[in-house]
N, CA, C and O atoms as a printed pandas DataFrame, in Angstrom:
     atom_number atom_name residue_name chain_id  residue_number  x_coord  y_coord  z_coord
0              1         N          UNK        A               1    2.771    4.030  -18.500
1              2        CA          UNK        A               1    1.580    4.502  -17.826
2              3         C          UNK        A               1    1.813    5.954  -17.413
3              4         O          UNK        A               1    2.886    6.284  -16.908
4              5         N          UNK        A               2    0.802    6.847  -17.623
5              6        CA          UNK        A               2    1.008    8.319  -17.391
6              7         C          UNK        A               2    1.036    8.195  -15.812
7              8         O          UNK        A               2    1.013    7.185  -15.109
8              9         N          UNK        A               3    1.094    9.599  -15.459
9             10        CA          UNK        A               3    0.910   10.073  -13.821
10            11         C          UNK        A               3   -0.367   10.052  -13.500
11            12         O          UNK        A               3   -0.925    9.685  -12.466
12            13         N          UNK        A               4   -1.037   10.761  -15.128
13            14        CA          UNK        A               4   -2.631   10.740  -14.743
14            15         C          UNK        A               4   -3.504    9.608  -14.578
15            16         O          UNK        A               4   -4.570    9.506  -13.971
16            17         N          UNK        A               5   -2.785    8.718  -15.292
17            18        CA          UNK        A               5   -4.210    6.977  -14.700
18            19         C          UNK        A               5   -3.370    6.772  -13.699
19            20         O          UNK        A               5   -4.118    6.543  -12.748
20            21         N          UNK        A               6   -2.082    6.701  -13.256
21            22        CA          UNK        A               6   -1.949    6.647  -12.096
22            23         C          UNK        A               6   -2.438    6.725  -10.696
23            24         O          UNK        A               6   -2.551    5.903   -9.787
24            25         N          UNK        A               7   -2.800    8.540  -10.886
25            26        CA          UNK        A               7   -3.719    9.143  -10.376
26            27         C          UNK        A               7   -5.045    8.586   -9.606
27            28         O          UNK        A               7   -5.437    8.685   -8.443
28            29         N          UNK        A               8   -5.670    7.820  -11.032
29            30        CA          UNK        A               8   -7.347    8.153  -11.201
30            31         C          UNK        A               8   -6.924    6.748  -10.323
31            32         O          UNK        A               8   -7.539    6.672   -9.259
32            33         N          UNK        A               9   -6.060    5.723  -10.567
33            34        CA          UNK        A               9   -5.900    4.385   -9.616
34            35         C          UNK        A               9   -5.836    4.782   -8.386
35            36         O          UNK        A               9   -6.345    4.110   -7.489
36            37         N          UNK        A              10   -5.336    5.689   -8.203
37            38        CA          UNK        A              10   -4.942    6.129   -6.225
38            39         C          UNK        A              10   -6.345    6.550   -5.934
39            40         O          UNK        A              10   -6.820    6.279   -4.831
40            41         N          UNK        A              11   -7.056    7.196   -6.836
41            42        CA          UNK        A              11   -8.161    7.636   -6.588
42            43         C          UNK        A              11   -9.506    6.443   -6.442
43            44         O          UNK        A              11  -10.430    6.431   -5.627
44            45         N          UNK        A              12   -9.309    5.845   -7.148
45            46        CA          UNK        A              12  -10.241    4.381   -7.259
46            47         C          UNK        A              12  -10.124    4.450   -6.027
47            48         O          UNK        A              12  -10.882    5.089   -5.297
48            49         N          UNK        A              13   -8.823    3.566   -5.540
49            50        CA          UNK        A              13   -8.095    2.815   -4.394
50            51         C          UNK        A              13   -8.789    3.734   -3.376
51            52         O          UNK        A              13   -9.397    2.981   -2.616
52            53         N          UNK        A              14   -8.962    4.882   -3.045
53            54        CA          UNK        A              14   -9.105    5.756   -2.142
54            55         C          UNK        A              14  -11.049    6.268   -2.037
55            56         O          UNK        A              14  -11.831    6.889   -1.316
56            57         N          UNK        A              15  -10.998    5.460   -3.339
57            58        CA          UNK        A              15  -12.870    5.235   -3.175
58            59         C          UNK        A              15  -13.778    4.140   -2.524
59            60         O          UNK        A              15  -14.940    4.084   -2.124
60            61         N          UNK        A              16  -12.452    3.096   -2.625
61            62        CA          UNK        A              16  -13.043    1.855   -2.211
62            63         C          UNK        A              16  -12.902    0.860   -2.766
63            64         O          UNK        A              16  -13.528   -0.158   -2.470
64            65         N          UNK        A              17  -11.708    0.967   -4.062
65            66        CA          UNK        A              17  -11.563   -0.278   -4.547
66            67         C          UNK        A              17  -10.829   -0.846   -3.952
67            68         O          UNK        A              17  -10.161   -0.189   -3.153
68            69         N          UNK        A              18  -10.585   -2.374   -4.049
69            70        CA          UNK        A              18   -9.063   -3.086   -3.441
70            71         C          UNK        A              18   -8.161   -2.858   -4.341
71            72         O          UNK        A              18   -8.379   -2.546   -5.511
72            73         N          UNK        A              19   -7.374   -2.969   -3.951
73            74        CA          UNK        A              19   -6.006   -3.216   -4.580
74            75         C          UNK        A              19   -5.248   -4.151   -5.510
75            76         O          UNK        A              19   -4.311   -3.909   -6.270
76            77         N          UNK        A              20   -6.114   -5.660   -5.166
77            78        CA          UNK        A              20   -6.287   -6.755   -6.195
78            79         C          UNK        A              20   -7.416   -6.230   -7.181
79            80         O          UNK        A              20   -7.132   -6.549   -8.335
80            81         N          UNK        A              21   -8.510   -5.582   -7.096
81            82        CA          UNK        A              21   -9.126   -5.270   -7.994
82            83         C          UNK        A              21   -8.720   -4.299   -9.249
83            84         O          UNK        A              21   -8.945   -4.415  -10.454
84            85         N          UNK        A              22   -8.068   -3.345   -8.528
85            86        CA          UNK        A              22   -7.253   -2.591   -9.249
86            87         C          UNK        A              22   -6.281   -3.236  -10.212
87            88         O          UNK        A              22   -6.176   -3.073  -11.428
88            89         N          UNK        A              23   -5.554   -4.051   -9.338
89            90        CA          UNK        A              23   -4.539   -4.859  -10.435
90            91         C          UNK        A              23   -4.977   -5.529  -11.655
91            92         O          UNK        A              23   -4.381   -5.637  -12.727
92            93         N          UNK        A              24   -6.186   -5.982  -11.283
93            94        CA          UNK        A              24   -7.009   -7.173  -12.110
94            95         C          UNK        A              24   -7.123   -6.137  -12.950
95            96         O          UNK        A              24   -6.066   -6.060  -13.576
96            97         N          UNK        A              25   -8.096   -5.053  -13.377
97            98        CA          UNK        A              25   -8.428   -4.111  -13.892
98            99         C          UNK        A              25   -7.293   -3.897  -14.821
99           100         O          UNK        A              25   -7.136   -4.269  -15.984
100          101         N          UNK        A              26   -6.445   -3.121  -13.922
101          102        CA          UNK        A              26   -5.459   -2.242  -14.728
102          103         C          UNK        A              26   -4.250   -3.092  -15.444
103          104         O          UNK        A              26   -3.404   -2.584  -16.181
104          105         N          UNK        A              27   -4.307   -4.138  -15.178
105          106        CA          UNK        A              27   -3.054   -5.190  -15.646
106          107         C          UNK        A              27   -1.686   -5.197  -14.888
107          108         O          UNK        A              27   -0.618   -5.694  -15.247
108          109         N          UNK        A              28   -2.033   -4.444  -13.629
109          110        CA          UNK        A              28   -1.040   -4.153  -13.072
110          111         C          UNK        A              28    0.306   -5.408  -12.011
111          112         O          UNK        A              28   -0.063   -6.100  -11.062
112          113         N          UNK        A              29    1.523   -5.373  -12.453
113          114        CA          UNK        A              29    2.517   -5.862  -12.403
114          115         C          UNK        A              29    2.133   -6.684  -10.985
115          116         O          UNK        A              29    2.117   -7.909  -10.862
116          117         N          UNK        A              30    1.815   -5.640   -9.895
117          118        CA          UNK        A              30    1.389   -6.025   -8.564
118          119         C          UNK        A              30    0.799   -5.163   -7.866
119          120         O          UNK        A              30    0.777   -4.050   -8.391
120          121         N          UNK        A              31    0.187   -5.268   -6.629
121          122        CA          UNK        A              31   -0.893   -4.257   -5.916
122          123         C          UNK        A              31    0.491   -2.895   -5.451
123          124         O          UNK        A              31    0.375   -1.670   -5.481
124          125         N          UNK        A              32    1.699   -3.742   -5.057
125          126        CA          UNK        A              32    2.537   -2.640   -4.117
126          127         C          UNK        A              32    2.486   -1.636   -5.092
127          128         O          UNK        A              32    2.676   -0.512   -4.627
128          129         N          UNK        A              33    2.242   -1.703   -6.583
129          130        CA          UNK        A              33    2.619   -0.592   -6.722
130          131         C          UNK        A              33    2.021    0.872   -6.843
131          132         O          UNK        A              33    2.509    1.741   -7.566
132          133         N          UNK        A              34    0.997    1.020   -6.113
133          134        CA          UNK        A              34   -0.350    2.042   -6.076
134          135         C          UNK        A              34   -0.059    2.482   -4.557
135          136         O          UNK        A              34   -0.548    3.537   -4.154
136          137         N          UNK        A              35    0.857    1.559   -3.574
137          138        CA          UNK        A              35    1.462    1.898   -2.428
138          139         C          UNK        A              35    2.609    3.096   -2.615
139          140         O          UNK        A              35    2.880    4.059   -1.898
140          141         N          UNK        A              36    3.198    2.606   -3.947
141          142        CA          UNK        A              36    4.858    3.019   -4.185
142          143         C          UNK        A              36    4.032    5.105   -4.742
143          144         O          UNK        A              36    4.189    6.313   -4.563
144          145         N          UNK        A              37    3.401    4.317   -5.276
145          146        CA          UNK        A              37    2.300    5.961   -6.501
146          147         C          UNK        A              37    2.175    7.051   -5.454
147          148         O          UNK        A              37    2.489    8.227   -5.640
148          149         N          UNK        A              38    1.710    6.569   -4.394
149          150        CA          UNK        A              38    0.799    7.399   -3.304
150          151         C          UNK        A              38    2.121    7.919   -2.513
151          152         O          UNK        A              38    2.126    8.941   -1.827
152          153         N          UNK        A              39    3.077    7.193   -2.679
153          154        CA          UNK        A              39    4.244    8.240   -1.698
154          155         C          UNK        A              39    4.978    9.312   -3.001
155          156         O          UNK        A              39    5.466   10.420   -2.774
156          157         N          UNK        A              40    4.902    8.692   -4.265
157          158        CA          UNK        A              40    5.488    9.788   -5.076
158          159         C          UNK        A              40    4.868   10.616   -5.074
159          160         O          UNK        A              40    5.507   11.648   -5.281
160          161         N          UNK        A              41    3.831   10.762   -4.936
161          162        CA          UNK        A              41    2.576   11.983   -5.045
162          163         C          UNK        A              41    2.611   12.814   -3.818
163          164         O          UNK        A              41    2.100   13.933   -3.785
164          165         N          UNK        A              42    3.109   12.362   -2.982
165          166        CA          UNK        A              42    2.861   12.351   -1.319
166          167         C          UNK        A              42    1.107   12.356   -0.781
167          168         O          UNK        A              42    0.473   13.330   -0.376
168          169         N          UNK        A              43    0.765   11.340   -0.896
169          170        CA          UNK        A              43   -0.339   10.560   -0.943
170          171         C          UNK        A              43   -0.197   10.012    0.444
171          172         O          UNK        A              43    0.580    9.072    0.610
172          173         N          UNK        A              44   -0.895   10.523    1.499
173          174        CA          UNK        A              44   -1.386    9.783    3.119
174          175         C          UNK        A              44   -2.292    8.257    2.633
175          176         O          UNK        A              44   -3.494    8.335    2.379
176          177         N          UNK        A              45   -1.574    6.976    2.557
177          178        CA          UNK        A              45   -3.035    5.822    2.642
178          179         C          UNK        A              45   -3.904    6.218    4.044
179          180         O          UNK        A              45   -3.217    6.601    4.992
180          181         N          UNK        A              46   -4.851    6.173    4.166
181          182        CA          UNK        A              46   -6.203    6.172    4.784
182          183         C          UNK        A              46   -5.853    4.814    5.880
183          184         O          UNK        A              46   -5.861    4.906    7.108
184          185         N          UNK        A              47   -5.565    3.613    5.122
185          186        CA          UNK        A              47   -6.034    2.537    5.286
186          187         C          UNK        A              47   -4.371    1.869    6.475
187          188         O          UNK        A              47   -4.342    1.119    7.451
188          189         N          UNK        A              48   -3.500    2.455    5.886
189          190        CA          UNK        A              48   -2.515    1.618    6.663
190          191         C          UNK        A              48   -2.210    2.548    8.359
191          192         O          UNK        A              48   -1.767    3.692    8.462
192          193         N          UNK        A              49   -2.511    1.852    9.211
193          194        CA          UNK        A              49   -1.922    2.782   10.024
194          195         C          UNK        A              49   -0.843    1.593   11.219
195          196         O          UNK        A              49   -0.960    0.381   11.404
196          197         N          UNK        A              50    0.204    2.655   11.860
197          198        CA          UNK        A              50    1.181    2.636   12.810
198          199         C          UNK        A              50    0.634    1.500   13.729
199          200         O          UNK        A              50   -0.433    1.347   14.323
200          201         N          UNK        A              51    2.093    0.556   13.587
201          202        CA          UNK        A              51    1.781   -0.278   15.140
202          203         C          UNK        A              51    2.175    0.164   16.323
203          204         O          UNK        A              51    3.180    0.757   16.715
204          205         N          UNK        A              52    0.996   -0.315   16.931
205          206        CA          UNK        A              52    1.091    0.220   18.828
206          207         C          UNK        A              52    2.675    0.024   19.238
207          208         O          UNK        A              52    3.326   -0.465   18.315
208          209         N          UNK        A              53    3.006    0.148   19.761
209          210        CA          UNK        A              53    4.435   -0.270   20.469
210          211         C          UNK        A              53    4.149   -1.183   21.220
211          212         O          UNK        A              53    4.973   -2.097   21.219
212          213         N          UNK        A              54    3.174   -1.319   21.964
213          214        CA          UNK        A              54    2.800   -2.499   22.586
214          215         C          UNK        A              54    2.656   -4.000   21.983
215          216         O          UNK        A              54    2.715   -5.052   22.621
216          217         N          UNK        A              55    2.486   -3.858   20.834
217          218        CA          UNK        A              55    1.982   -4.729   20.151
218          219         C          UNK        A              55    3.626   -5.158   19.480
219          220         O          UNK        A              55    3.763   -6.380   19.540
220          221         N          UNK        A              56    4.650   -4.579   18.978
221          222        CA          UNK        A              56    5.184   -4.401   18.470
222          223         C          UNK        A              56    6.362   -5.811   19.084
223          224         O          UNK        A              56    6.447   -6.039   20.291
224          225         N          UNK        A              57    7.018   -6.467   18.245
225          226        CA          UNK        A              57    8.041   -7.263   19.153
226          227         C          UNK        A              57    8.834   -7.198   19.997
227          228         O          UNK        A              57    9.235   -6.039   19.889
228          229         N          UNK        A              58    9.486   -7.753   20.980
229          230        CA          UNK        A              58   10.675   -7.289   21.838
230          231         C          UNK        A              58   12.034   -7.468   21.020
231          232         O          UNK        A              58   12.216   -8.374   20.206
232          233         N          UNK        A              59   12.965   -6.477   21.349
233          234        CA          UNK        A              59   13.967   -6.543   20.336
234          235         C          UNK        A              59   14.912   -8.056   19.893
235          236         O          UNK        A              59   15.441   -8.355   18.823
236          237         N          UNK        A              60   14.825   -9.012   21.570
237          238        CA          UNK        A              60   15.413   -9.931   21.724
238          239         C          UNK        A              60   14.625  -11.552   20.502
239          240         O          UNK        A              60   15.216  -12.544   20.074
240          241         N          UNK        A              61   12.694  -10.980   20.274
241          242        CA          UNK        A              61   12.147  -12.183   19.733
242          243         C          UNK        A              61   12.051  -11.305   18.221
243          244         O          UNK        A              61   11.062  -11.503   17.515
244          245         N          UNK        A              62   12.808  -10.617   17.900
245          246        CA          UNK        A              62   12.887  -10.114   16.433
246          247         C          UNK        A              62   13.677  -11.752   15.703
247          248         O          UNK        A              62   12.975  -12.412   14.937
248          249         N          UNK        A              63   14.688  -12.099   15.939
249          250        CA          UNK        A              63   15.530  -13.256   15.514
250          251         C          UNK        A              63   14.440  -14.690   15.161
251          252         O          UNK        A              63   14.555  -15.511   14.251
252          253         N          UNK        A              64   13.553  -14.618   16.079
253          254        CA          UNK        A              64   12.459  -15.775   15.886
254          255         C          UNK        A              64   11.568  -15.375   14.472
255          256         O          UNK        A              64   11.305  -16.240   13.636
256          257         N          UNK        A              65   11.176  -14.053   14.333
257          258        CA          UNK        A              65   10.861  -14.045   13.394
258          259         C          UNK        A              65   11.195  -14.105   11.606
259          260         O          UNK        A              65   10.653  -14.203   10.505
260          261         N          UNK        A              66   12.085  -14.009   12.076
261          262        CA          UNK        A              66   13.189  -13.782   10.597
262          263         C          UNK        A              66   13.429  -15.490   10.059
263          264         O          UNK        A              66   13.746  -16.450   10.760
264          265         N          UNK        A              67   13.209  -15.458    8.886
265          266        CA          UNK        A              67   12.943  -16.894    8.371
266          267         C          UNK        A              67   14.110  -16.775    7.291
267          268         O          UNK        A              67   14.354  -17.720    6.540
């Protein structure tokens, strides 16, 4: 796959497609990888943003989560 449909996918993605749609479309392996595209490019997602710290676990109930 070139850089350039690469591209035009980050660009979809950044129009409004999903990411499963994209995959479906493009035949693609899995969605992460239009995540992985956008940092080689240095590509800001729109869509993901930073958890609060508040929100965030206490260091001690990190262990509960880990499966």
């Amino acid at each position: 796959m070139t850089d350039e449909l690469r591209l035009q996918i980050i660009q979809e993605y950044l129009d409004g497609a999903s990411k499963y749609s994209l995959k479906r479309k493009y035949n693609l392996r899995d969605s992460k990888s239009i995540s992985s595209w956008m940092l080689k490019f240095g590509i800001e997602n729109p869509y993901s943003q930073p958890i609060p710290l508040a929100l965030m676990p206490k260091k001690k109930n990190l262990r509960k989560l880990r499966i």
